[in-house]
N, C-alpha and C positions, 0 to 999 in steps of 0.2 A: 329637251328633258321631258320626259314623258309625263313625270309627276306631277309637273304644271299645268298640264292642260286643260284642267278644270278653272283655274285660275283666270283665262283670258276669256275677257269678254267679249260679248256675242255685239254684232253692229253695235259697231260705238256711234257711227252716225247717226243711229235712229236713235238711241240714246240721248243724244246734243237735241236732235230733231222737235221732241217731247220736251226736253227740258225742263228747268222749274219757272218762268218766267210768268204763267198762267196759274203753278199747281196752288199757291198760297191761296188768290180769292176764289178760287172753286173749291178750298176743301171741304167746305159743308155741305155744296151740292152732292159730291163724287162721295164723300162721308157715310151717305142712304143711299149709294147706288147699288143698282140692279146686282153687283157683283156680290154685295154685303148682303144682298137677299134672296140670294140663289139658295135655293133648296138642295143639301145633298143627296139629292137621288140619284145625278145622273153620277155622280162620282162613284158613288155606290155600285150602280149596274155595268158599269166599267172594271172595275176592279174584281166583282164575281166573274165578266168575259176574261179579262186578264186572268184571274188563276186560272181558270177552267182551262183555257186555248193553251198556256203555258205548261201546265202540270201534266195536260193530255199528250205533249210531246212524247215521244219514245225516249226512252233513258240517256240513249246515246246523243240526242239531239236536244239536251239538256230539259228533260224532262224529269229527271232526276232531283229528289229534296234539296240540296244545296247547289244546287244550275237552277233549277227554278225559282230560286230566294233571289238568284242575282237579276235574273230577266224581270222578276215581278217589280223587283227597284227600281228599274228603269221605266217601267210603263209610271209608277205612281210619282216617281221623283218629275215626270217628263206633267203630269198630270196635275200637280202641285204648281210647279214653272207656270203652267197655262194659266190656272184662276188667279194668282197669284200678280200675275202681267197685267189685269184686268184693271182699271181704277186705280184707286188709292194706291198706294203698298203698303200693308199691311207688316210682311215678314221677307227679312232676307230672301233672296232668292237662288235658288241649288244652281242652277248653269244660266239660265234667261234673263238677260238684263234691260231686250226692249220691252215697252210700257205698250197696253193698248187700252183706246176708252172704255170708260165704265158704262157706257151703255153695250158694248161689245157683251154677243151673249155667253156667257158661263158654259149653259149647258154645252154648244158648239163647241166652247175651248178643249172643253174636256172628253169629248167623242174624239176628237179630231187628234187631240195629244197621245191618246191612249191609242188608237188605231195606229197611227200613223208607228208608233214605236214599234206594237203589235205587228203590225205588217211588216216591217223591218228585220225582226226577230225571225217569224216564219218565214221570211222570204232565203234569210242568210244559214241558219243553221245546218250542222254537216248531219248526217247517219238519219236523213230524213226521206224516205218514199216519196218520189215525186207527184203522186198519184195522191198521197196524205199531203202533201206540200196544196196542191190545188185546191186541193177542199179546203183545208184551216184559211186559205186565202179567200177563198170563196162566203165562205162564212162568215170571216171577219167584214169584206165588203159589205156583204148585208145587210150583219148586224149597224154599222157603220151609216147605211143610206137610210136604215130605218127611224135610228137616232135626230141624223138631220131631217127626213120628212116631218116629225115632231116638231120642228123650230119654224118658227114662220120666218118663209123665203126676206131676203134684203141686206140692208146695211150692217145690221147689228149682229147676223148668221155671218155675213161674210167677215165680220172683224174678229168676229170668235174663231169660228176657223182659220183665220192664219194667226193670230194666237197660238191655239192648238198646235197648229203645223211647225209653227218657229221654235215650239218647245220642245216639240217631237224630233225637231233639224238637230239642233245645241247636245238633246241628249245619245244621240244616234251618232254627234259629231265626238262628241267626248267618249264614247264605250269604243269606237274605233279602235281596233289595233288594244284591247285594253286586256291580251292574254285568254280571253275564254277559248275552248277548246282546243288549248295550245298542247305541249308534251305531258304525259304522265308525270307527276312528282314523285313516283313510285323507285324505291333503288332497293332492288332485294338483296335480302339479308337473311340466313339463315339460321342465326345464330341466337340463341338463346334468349325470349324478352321480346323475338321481333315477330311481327306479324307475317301471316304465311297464309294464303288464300287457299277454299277451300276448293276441291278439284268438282268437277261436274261431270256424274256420273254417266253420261248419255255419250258427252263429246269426249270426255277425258280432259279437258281441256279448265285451267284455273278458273276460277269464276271472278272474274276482276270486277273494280272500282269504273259504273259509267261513264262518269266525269273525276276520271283521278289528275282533272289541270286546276281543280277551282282555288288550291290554295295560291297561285300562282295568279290569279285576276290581279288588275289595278282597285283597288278597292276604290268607293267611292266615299268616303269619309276619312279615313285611317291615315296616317304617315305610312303605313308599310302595312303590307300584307300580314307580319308576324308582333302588330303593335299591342296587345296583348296578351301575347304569351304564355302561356298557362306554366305552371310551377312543375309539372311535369308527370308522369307513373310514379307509382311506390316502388322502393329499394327493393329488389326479389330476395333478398335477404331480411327483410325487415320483418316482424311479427306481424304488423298491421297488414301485410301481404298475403301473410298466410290468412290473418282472420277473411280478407275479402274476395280471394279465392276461395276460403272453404263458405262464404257464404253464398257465393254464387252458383258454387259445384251442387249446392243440397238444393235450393231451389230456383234456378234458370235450367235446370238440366229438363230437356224435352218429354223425362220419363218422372222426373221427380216426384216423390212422394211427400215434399213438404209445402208446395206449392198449391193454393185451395182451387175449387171451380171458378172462383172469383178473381182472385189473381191472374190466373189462364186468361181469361175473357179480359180481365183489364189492358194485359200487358200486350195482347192484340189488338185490341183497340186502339192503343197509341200508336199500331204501327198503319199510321197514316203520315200525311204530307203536312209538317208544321207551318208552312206557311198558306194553306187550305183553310188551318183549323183556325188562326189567329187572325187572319183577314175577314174569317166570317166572324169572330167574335166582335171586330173592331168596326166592321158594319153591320150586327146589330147593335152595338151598344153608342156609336153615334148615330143613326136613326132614335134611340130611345131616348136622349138625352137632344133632340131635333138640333141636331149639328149643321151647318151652312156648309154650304159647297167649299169654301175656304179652311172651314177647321177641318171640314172632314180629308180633304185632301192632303191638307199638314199629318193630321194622325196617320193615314194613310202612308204618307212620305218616309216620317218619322221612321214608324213600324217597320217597313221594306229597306229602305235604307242602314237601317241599324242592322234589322235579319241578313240584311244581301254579307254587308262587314263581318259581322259574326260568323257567316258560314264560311266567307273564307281565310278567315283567320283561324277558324278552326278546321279547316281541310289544308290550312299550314301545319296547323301543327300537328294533323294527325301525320302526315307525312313524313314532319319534322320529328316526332317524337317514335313512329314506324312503331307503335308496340304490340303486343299482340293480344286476341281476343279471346276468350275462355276457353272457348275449346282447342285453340290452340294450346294456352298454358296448361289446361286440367289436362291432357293427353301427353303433356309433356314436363308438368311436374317433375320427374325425378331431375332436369337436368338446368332445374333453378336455384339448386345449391340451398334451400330451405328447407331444414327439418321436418318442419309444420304441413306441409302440403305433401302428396302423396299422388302418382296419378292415376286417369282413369283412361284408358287404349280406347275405351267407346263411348267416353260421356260427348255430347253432343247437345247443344243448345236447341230450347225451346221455339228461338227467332233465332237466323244468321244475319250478318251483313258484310258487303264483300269491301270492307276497306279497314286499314288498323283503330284499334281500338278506341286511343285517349287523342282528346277526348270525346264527350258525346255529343256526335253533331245533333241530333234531335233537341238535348238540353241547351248548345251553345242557341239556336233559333228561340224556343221556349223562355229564354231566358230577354235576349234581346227583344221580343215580343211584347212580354209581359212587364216588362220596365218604364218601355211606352205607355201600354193600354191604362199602367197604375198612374202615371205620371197624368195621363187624361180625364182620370176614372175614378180615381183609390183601386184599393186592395179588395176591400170587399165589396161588391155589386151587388145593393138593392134589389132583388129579387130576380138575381143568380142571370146566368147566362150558360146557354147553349153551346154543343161542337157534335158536328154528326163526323163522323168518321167514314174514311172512304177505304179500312183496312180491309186487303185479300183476305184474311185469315178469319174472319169472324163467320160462322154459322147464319142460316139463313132465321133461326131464331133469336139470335144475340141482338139485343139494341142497339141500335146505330147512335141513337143519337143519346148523350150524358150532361146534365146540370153540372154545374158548378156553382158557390158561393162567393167563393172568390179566386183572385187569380193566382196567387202563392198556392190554394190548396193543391190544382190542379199541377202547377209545377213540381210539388212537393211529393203526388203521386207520381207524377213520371220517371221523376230518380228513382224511385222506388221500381216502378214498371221496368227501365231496363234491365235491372237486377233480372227480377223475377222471369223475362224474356231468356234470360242467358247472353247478352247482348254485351254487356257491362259489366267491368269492376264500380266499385261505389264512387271512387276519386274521380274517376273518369265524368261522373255525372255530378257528382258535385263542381268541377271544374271548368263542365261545360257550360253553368249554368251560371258560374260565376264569372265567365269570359264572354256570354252573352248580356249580362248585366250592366260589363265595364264598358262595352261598346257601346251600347245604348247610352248609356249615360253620358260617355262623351259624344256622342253625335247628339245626344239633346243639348247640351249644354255649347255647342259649336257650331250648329248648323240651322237655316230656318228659322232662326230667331225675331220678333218683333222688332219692328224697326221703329225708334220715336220719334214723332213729330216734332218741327220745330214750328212754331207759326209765327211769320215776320208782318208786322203793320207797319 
């Protein structure tokens, strides 16, 4: 059974090995060990390599927004295992059950975990240039020996790194066979309500979904890939249909006249990589708040882990619910049986995307993201935080980079932003936002948790 495999633990021998027989009168030593005072930096500078290396992939080679939520869980879940195995134990632990000593170093665990998953990833992925293949390898090595030249050579280097290693093993042993890159979830449908890809003027050829397998992953938290479900599209019959087709026909349309300079510029801006934007938020706002190698790799965990479930529960159901995107509906209007809506042969969105509509993957991320960072954070952040955007669309005058106050504000504009893109109906981003919420939540509430001590005299 496939769905267990996360369940079975990794050497039980080394487990028995460790055991508790010592851990009771060392806990006050191991209590102030090395591990509890590891600085998050290295965890940090790991997880900027991980999105960078990950995102920079080619679309087809899951470099794509919701393929790249899943690979980033893996390096950080694999990355948390590491510090985590060190000393004490602190928190449940995601796959890795052997212990290693608290003088074993941190920083090591965590190059070594993150690489090693890293390399794994670029090593296996399909629609990859083999010539880009050797460099992202090459690179990572580097980055990798550079890290370890930092650590002074020995005992306490060599226990971190297989640490690291053994986290990196567990998580690479578990994502096996775990459905990425598998068949298209894609079953066309032509008929009224369904999504229809947009054709590509150059090849003539549809312009499909990168990664149209992600709803179809083993998730790594969830019972089922479809464990929260969204409630679904509006009735094409229903009034609230027509209001949010005609809201989106006046301003998502590309030519729109009710959309301002400011909208234009926002609603590009967000078209970046949410798991880009929320990883760097979550490493600067643990650095400001001087986060230990241990919480920051839990936040870290948390945030990827809930993002990775959220994207593909909601590339289930965008599949599952197949419905279709504005300019498919505004163009085809007459034949949704709703008085209220009217079509347009040429209206055409501001931003495209080549997969069906509901809901919004960008919001189901934002949502899981941000349920995290509050849950570590609050809502409103003490003098704001940062996202520079890595969107194609923005002018070479446009700010890249935008404040926030808090993190609902930023959410709250983004529902808004697909609208005004063309991208979205409103449900759709309310839905996704409320499906990245519920995952989060139960992955915080079931996963990585504090483990309590008992102490025996």
């Amino acid at each position: 059974m496939k769905s267990n495999r996360k369940l079975i633990g990794l050497t039980t021998a080394a487990v028995l090995a460790v055991g508790g027989v010592s851990a009771s009168s060392s806990d006050a030593r191991i209590g102030h060990s090395h591990a509890d005072n590891a600085s998050g930096a290295a965890v940090r500078a790991w997880n900027e390599i991980a999105v960078n290396t990950l995102i920079g992939l080619p679309g087809p080679a899951g470099g794509a927004p919701p393929a790249a939520q899943v690979h980033v869980a893996m390096v950080q879940g694999a990355v948390f295992d590491a510090v985590n195995s060190i000393g004490r134990k602190h928190y449940r632990s995601y796959l890795l059950k052997q212990r290693f000593p608290a003088q074993a170093s941190t920083d090591a665990a965590v190059a070594a975990a993150a690489y090693g998953v890293l390399r794994d990833i670029v090593s296996t992925v399909p629609n990859l240039a083999e010539a880009n293949r050797t460099t992202a390898l090459a690179t990572l090595a580097t980055q990798y020996a550079g890290a370890l030249a930092a650590i002074p050579d020995g005992w306490t280097e060599t226990k971190g790194v297989a640490a690291g290693e053994a986290a990196a093993a567990a998580m690479i042993a578990a994502r096996a066979d775990d459905g990425r890159f598998g068949p298209s979830q894609w079953v066309p449908d032509t008929a009224p309500g369904h999504w229809w890809p947009q054709t590509d003027p150059a090849t003539g050829q549809p312009i499909l979904d990168p990664t149209p397998w992600v709803g179809a992953v083993d998730p790594f938290t969830l019972k089922s890939p479809s464990q929260f479900r969204t409630r679904g599209p509006l009735r094409l019959s229903s009034s609230r249909w027509a209001r949010e087709l005609n809201e989106v026909k006046a301003i998502g349309a590309v030519n729109s006249t009710t959309r301002t300079a400011t909208q234009t510029y926002i609603a590009r801006w967000w078209q970046s990589t949410p798991a880009k934007s929320w990883n760097e938020v979550g490493r600067q706002l643990a650095m400001r708040h001087g986060l230990n190698a241990l919480d920051t790799a839990r936040l870290l965990a948390l945030q990827n882990l809930s993002g990775a479930d959220a994207s593909i529960n909601c590339w289930n159901d965008k599949y599952h619910w197949d419905f279709w995107r504005p300019w498919n509906a505004i163009q085809r209007a007459a034949e949704d049986g709703n008085p209220a809506t009217s079509p347009d042969a040429a209206w055409l969105p501001l931003i495209a995307a080549p997969y069906p509509e509901h809901p919004s993957g960008h919001l189901c991320l934002d949502g899981a993201h941000t349920r995290i960072l509050r849950m570590f954070f609050g809502d409103t952040i003490p003098g704001g935080y940062s996202i520079t955007s890595l969107s194609t669309l923005l002018g070479p005058a446009d700010a890249r980079t935008r404040s926030f106050g808090s993190l609902s504000q930023a959410v709250d504009e983004i529902v808004e932003a697909r609208i005004w893109a063309g991208l979205h109906f409103r449900t759709a981003d309310l839905q996704g936002k409320a499906l990245g919420l519920n995952v989060a939540r139960y992955v915080a509430s079931h996963y990585l948790q504090p483990v309590h001590h008992h102490h025996h005299h």
